[in-house]
N, CA and C atoms as an extended XYZ file, in Angstrom:
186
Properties=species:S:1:pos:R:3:atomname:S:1:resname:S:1:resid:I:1 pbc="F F F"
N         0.851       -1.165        0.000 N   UNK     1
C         0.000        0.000        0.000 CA  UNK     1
C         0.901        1.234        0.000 C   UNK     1
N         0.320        2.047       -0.581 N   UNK     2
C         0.928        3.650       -0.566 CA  UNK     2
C         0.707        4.425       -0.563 C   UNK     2
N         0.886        5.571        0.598 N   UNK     3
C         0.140        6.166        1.233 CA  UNK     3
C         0.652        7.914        0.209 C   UNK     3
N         0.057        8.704       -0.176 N   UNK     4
C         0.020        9.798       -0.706 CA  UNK     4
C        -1.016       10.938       -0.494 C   UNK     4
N        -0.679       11.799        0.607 N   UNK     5
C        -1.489       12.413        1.376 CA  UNK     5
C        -2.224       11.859        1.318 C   UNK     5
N        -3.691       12.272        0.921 N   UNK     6
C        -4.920       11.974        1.529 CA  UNK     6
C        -5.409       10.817        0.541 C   UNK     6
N        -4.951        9.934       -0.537 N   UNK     7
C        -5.265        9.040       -1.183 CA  UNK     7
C        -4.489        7.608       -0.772 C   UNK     7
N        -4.970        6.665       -0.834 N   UNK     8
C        -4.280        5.079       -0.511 CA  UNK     8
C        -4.554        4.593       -1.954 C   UNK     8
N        -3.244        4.276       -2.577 N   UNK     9
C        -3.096        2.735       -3.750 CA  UNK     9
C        -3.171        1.637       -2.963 C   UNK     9
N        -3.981        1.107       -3.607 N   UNK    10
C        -3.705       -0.505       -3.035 CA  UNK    10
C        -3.286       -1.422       -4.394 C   UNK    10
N        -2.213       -2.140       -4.259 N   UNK    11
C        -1.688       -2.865       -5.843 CA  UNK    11
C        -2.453       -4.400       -5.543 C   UNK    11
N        -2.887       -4.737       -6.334 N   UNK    12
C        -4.331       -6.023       -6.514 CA  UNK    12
C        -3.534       -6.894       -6.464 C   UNK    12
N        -1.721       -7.178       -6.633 N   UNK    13
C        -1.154       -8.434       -5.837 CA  UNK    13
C        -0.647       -8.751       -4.793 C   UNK    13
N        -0.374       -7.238       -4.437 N   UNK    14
C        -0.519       -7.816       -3.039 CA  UNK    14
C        -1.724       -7.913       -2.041 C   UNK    14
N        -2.959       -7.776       -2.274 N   UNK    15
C        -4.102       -7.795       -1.572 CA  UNK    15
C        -4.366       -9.715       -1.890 C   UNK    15
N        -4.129       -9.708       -3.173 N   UNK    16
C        -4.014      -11.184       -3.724 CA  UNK    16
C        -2.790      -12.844       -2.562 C   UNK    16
N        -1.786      -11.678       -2.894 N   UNK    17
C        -0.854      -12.490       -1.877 CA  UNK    17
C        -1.520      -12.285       -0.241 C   UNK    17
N        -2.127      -11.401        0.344 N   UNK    18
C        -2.960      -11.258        1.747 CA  UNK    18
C        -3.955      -11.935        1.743 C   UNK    18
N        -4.599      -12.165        1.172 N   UNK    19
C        -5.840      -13.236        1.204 CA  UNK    19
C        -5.580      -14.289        1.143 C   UNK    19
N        -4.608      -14.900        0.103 N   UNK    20
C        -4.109      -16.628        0.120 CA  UNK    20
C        -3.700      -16.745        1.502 C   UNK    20
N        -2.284      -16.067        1.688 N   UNK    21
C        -2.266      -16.203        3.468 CA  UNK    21
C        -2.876      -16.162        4.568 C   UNK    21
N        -3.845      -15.475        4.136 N   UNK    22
C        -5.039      -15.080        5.217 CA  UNK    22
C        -5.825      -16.826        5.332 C   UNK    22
N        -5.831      -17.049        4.499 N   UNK    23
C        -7.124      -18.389        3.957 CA  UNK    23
C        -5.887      -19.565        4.713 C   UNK    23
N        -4.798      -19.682        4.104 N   UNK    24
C        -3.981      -20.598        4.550 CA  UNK    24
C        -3.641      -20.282        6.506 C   UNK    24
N        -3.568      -19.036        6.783 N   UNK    25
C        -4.048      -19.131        8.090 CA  UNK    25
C        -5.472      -19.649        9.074 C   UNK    25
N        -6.187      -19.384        8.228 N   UNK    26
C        -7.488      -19.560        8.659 CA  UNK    26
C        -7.598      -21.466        9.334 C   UNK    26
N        -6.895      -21.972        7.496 N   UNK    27
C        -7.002      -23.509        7.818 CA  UNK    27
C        -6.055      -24.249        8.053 C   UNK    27
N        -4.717      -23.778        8.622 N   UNK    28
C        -3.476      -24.385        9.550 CA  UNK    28
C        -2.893      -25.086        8.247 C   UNK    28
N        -3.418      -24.490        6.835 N   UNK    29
C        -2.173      -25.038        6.022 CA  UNK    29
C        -0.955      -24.366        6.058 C   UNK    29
N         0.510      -25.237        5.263 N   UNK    30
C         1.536      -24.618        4.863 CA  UNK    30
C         1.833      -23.803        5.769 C   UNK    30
N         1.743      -24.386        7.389 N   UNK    31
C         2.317      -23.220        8.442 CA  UNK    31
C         3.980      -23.897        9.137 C   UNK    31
N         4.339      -23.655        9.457 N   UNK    32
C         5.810      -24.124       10.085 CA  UNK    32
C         6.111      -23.153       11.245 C   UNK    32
N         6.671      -23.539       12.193 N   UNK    33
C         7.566      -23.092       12.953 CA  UNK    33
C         9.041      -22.171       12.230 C   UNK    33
N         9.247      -21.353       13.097 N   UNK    34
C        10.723      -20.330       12.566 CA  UNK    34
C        11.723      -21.124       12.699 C   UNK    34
N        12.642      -20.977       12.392 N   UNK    35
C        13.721      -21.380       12.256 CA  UNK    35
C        14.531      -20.899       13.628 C   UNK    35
N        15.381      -21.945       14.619 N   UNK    36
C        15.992      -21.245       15.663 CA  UNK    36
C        16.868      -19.865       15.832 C   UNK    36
N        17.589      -19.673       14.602 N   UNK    37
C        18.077      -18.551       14.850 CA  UNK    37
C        17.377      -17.363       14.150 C   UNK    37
N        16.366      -17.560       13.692 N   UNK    38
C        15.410      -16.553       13.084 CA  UNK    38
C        14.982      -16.052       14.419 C   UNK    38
N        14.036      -16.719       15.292 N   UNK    39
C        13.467      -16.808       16.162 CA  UNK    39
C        14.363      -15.978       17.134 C   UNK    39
N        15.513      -16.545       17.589 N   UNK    40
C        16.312      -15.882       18.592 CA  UNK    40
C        16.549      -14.267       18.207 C   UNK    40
N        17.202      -14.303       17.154 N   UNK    41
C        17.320      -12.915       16.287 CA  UNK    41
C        15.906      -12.389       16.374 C   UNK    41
N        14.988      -12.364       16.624 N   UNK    42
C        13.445      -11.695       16.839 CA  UNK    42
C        13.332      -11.349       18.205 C   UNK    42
N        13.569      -12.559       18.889 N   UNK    43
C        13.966      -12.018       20.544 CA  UNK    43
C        14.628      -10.962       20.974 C   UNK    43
N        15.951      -11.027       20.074 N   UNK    44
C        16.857      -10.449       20.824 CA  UNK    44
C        16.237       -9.199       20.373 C   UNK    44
N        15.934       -8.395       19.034 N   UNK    45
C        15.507       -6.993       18.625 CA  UNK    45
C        14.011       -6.632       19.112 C   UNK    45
N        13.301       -7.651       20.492 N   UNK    46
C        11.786       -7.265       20.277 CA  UNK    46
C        11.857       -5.846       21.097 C   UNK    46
N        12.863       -5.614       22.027 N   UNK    47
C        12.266       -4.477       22.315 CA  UNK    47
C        13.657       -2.884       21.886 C   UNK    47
N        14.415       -3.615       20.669 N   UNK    48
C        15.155       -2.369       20.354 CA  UNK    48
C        14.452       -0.952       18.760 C   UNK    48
N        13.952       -0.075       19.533 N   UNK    49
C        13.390        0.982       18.910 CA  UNK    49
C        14.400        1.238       17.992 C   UNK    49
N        13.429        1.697       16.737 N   UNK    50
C        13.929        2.284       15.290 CA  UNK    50
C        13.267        3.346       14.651 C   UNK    50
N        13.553        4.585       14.638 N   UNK    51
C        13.050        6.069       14.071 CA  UNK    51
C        12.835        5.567       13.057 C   UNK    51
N        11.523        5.151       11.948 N   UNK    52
C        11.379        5.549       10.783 CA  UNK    52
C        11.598        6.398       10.180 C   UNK    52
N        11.927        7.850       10.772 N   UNK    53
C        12.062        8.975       10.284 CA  UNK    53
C        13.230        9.214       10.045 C   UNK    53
N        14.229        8.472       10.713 N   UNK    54
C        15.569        8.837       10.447 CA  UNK    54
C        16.107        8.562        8.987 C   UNK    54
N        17.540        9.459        8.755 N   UNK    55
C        17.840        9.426        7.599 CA  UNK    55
C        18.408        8.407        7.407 C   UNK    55
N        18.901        7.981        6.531 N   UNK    56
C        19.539        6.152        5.839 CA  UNK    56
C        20.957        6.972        5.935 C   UNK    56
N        22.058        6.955        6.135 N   UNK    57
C        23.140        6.765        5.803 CA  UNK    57
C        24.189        5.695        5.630 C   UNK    57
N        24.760        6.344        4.495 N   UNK    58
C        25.820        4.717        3.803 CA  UNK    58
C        24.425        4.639        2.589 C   UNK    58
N        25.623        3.172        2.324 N   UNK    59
C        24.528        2.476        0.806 CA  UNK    59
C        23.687        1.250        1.784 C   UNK    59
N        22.696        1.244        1.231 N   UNK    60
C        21.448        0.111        1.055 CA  UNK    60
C        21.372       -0.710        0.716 C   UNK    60
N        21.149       -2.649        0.659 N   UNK    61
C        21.403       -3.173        0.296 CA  UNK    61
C        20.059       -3.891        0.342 C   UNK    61
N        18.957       -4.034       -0.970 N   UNK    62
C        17.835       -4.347       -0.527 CA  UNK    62
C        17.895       -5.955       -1.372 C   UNK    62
């Protein structure tokens, strides 16, 4: 979604990809457990805060 002042896009694949997941949640398909060090790595950052607002410095690596 993308937010532009006072208007919202919504792009129809990803509403597409939210609903399959949604449905596959609903009925306990294709669900798994995390992976241990995924999991730990989630622990360890649950309570370290991040400014969205802040600026990016350096390069990006998406």
């Amino acid at each position: 979604m993308v937010i532009c002042l006072d208007t919202i896009y919504e792009y129809p694949a990803i509403g597409a990809f939210l609903g399959l997941l949604e449905a596959d949640i609903r009925s306990g398909r294709n669900l798994t457990t995390l992976k241990d060090d995924l999991a730990q790595t989630m622990l360890v950052n649950a309570n370290h805060w991040v400014d969205l607002d802040e600026d990016i410095d350096g390069e990006v690596a998406i």
